[in-house]
C-alpha positions as CSV (number, residue, x, y, z in Angstrom):
1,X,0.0,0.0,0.0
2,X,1.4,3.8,-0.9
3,X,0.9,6.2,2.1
4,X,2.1,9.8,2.8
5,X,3.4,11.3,5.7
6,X,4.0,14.8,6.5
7,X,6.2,16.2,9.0
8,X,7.6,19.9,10.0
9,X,10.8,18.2,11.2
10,X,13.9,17.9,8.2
11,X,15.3,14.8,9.4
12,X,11.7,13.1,8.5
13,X,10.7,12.3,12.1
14,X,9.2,8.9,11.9
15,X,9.3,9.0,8.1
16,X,12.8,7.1,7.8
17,X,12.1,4.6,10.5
18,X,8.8,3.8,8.6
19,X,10.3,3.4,5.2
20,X,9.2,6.4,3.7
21,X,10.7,8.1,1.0
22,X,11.2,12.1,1.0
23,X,9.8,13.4,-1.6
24,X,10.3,17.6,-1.3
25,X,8.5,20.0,0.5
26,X,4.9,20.3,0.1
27,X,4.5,23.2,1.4
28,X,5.2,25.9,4.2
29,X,3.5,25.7,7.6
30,X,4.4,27.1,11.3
31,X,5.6,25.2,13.8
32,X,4.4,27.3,16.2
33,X,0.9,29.7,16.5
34,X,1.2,32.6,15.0
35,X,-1.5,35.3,14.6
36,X,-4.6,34.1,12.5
37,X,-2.9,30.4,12.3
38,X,-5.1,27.3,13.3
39,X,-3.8,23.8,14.5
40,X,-3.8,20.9,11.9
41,X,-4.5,18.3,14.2
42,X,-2.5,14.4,13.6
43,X,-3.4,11.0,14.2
44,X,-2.5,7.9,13.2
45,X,-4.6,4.4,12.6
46,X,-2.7,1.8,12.8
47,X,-4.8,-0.9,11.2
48,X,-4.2,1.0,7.8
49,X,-0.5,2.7,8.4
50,X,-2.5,5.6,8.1
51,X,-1.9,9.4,8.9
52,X,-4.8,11.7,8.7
53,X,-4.8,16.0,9.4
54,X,-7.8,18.4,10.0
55,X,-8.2,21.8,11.0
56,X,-11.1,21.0,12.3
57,X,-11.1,19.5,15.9
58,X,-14.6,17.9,15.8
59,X,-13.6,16.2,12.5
60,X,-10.5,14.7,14.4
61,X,-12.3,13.8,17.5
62,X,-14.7,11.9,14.9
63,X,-11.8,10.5,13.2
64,X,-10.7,9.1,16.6
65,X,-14.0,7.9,18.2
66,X,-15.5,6.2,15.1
67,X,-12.3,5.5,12.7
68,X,-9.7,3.6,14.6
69,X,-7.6,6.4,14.6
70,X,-5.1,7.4,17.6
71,X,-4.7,11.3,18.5
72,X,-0.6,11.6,17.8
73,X,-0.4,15.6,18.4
74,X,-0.6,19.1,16.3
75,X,1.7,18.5,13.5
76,X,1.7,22.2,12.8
77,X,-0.2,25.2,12.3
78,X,-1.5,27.2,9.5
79,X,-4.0,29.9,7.8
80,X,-7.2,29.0,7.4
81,X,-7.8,29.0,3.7
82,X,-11.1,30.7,4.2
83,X,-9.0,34.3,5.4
84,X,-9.0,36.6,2.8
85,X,-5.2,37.0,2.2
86,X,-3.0,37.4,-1.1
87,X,-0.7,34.8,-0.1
88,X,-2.5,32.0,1.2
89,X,-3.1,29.0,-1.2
90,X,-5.0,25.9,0.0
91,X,-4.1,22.7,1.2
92,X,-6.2,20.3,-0.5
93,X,-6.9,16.8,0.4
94,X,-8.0,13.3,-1.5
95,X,-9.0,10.3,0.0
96,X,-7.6,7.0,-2.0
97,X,-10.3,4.2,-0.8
98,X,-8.0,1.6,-2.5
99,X,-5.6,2.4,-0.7
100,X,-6.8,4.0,2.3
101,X,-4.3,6.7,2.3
102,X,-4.7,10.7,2.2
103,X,-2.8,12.7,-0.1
104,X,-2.4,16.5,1.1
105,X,-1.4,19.0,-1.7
106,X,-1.3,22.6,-3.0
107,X,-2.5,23.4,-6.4
């Protein structure tokens, strides 16, 4: 099965331990709140080798209670793409049922 992982730290955190691959940046993110930033909430279900990240905390608490998923921790923070401002482009996100991974991608 493919599956993506996305991490703030440059040494790939848990990425090289799980046989990932680094494949570039995908895009820039805080590591820390900033003003107008919101939380992109992680966890990881470990039936599927799967990461999944929200903004929105009643999607991850879903994700947790009715998924299989296990909260992991804020894996960074980030405008909202609904803030009207020149610079922000959207992180979008597909679902792969086949393969039961999430892809997370500007563009």
């Amino acid at each position: 099965m493919v599956h993506h992982f996305y991490t703030t730290d440059p040494k790939g955190e848990l990425a090289l331990q799980g046989g990932y691959r680094y494949l570039g940046i995908a895009c820039y993110v805080y590591t820390m709140q900033v003003k107008d930033t919101v939380p992109v909430y992680r966890c990881f279900n470990p039936s599927t080798n799967n990461h999944f990240y929200t903004t929105s905390r009643s999607e991850f608490d879903n994700t947790i209670q009715n998924y299989g998923y296990k909260p992991e921790f804020i894996g960074w923070f980030m405008f909202d793409a609904d803030q009207n401002h020149p610079n922000i482009v959207a992180l979008n996100r597909y679902y792969n049922e086949e393969t039961m991974d999430h892809l997370y991608f500007t563009g």
